[in-house]
C-alpha positions in Angstrom: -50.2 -11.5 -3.9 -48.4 -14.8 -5.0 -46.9 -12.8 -7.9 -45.7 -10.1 -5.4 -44.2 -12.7 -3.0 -42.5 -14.7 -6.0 -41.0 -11.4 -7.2 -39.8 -10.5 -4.1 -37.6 -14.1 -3.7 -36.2 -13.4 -6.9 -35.2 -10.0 -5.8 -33.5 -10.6 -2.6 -31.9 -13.9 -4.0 -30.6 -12.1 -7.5 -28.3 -9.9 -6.3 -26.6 -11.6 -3.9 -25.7 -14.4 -6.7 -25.2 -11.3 -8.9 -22.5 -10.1 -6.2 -20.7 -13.3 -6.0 -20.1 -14.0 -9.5 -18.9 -10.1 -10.2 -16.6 -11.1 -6.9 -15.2 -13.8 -8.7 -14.3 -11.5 -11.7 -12.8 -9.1 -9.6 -10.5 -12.3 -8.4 -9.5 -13.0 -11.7 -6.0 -11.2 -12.1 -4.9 -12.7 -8.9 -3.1 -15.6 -10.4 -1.4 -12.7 -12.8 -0.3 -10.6 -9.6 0.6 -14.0 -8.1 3.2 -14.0 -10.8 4.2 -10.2 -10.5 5.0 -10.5 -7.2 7.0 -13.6 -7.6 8.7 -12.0 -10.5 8.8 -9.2 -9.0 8.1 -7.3 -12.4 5.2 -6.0 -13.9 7.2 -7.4 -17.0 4.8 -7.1 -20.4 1.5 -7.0 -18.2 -0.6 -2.9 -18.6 -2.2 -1.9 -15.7 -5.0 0.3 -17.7 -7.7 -2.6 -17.2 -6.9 -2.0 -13.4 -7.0 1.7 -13.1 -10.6 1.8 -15.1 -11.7 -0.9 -12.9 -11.1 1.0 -9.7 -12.6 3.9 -11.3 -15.8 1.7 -12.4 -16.0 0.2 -9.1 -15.7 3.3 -7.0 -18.8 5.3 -9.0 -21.0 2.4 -8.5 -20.2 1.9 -5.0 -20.9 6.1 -4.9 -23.8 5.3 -7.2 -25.7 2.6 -4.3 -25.2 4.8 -1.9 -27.3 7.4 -3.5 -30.1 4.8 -4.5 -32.3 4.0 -2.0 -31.7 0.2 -1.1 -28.5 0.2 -2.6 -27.0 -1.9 -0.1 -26.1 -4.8 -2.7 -24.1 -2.6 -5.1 -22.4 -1.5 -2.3 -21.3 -4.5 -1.1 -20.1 -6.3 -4.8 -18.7 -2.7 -5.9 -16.8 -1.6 -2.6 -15.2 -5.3 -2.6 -13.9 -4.8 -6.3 -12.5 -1.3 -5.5 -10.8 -2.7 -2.3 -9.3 -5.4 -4.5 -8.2 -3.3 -6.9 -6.5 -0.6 -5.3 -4.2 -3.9 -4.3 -4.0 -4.2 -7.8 -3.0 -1.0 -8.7 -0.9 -0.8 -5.8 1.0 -3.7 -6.6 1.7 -3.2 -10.3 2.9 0.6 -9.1 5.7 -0.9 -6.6 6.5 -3.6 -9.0 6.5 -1.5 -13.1 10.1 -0.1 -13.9 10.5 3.1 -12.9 9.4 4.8 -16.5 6.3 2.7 -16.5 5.7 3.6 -13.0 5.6 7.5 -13.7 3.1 7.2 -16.4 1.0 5.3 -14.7 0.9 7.1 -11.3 0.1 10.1 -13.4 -2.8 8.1 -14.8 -4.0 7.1 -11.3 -3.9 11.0 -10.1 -5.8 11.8 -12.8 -8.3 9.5 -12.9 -9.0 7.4 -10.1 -8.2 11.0 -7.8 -8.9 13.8 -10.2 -12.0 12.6 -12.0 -13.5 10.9 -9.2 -13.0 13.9 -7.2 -14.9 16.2 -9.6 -17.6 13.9 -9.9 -18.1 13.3 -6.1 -17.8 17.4 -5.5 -19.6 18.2 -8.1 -22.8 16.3 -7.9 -22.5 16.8 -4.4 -22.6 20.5 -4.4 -24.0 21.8 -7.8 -26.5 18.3 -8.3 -29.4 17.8 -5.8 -32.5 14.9 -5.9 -33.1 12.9 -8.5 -30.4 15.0 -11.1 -27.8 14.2 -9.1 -28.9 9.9 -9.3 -29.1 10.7 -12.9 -25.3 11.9 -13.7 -23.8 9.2 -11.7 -26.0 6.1 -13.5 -24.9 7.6 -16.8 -21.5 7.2 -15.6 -21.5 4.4 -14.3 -23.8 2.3 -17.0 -21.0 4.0 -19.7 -17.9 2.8 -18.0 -19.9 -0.7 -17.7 -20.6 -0.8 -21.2 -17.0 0.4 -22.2 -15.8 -2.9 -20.1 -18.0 -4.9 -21.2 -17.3 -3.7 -25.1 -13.4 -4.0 -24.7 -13.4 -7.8 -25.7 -15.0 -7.2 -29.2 -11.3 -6.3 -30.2 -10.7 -10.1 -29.1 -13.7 -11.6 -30.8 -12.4 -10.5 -33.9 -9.1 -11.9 -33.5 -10.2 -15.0 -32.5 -12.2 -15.1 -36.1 -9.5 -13.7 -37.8 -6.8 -16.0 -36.0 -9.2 -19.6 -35.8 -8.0 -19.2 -32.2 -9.4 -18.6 -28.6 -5.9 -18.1 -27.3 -6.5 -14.1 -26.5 -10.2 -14.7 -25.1 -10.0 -16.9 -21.8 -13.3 -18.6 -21.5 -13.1 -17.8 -17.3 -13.7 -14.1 -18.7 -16.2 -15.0 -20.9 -18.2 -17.4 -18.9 -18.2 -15.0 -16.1 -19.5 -12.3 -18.2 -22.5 -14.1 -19.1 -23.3 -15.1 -15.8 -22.7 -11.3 -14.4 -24.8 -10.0 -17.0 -27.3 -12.4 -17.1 -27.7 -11.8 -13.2 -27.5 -8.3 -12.9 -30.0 -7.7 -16.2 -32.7 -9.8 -14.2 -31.9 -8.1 -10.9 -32.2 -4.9 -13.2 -35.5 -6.1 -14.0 -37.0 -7.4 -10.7 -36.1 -3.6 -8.8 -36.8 -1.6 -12.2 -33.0 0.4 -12.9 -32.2 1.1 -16.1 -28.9 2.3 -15.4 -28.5 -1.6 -14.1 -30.1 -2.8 -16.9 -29.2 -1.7 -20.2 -25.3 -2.4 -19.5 -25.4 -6.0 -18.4 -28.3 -6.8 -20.7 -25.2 -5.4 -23.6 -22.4 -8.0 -21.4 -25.0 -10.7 -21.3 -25.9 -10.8 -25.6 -21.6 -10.1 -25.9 -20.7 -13.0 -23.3 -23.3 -15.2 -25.1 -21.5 -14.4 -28.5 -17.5 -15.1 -26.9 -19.2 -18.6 -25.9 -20.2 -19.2 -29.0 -16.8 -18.2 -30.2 -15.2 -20.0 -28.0 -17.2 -23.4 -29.0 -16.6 -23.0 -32.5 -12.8 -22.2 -32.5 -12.1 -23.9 -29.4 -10.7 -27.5 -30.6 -9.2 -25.1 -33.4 -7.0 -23.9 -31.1 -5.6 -27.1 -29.0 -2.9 -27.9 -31.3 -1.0 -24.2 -30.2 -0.6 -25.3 -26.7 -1.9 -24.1 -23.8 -4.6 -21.2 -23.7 -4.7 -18.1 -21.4 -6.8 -18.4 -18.8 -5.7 -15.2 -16.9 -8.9 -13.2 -16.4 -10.0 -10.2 -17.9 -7.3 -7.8 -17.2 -5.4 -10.5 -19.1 -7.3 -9.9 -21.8 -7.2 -6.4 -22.1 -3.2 -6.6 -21.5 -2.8 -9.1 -24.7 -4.8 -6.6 -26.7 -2.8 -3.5 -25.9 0.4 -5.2 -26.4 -0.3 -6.8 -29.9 -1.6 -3.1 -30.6 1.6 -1.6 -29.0 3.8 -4.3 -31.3 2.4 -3.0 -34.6 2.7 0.6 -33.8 6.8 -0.3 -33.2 6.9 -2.3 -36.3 5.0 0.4 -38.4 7.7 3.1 -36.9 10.6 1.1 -37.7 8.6 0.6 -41.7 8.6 4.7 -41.2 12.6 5.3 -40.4 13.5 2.6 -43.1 11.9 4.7 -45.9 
């Protein structure tokens, strides 16, 4: 009975903790739209990492409203999705007109088109605990896909000496949200919870211990991003972007 009662405080007190620190991940790019709007350009900044995020936040909203007492990944997820589609909004209004085509194609097709099939079709073909099924997959994939982007980082920052490209915000708040959400997993037994923040909590853990070791490494290059983890994501994709140009101009020289 004491057990029970124990295990039922943890339950009701980890995930509204868990909410809060995903919230304050979800805040993260707004000192980078702070500068868009300002700016007003999108200038080198991608808005991929925002467009998944809607799409990530929007099937786990869907995905606690199918699970019975859901109520708290309803909350955390519905918040991030409202935040983003300011995001998105605001990187569509302020991206040069080429930029903005591409990406409002990517937004019709993924946050409208793909969302749309998967809400019609486990809606009408899915019933009971199938339909539960197909959305957790989803949803757990997408989680472990964001919570796997920053490996590309990690290996810069061993290959560089430098945590310049991995903010520590991003990283510190991944442990926590993982951590959190894995024991929260836990306490009301969902795997689809479970398995992808117990994957963000072991990879935050490792970007920590990145960070420590390469940290003082990297104070003599001046000051380091701290600019959240669409940031992150935007530093990658340009650095890949910059050595596909220089390996087409290698190309037209031969």
């Amino acid at each position: 009975m004491h057990r029970s009662t124990i295990r039922e405080d943890w339950r009701e007190a980890g995930g509204p903790e868990g909410n809060v620190i995903s919230i304050l991940m979800f805040l993260s790019p707004i000192k980078t739209f702070k500068k868009v709007v300002k700016k007003k350009s999108t200038e080198n900044y991608k808005g991929v990492p925002y467009i998944t995020t809607l799409l990530s936040t929007s099937l786990w909203s869907y995905y606690g409203l199918l699970k019975v007492g859901g109520l708290l990944i309803v909350t955390v997820n519905g918040a991030g999705a409202a935040l983003h589609v300011v995001y998105v909004t605001l990187f569509l209004i302020y991206a040069p007109n080429d930029i903005k085509r591409k990406y409002m194609k990517l937004v019709a097709t993924i946050n409208i088109g793909f969302l749309g099939a998967v809400l019609l079709v486990t809606q009408v073909a899915l019933h009971g605990g199938i339909r539960i099924t197909v959305v957790g997959v989803l949803c757990a994939g997408l989680t472990i896909g964001m919570y796997a982007a920053p490996l590309a980082a990690m290996k810069m920052v061993i290959q560089t000496r430098s945590v310049k490209f991995m903010p520590f915000s991003l990283s510190f708040f991944q442990f926590l949200n993982g951590g959190v959400w894995s024991a929260y997993a836990v306490l009301v037994k969902d795997f689809y919870i479970g398995v992808p923040n117990g994957i963000g909590f072991l990879l935050g853990s490792s970007q920590l211990i990145l960070y420590v070791v390469y940290r003082n490494k990297s104070a003599s290059e001046g000051p380091m991003e701290e600019e959240g983890s669409a940031h992150l994501f935007e530093g990658m994709i340009a650095m890949h972007d910059f050595n596909d140009s220089m390996k087409n101009e290698a190309l037209a020289k031969e």
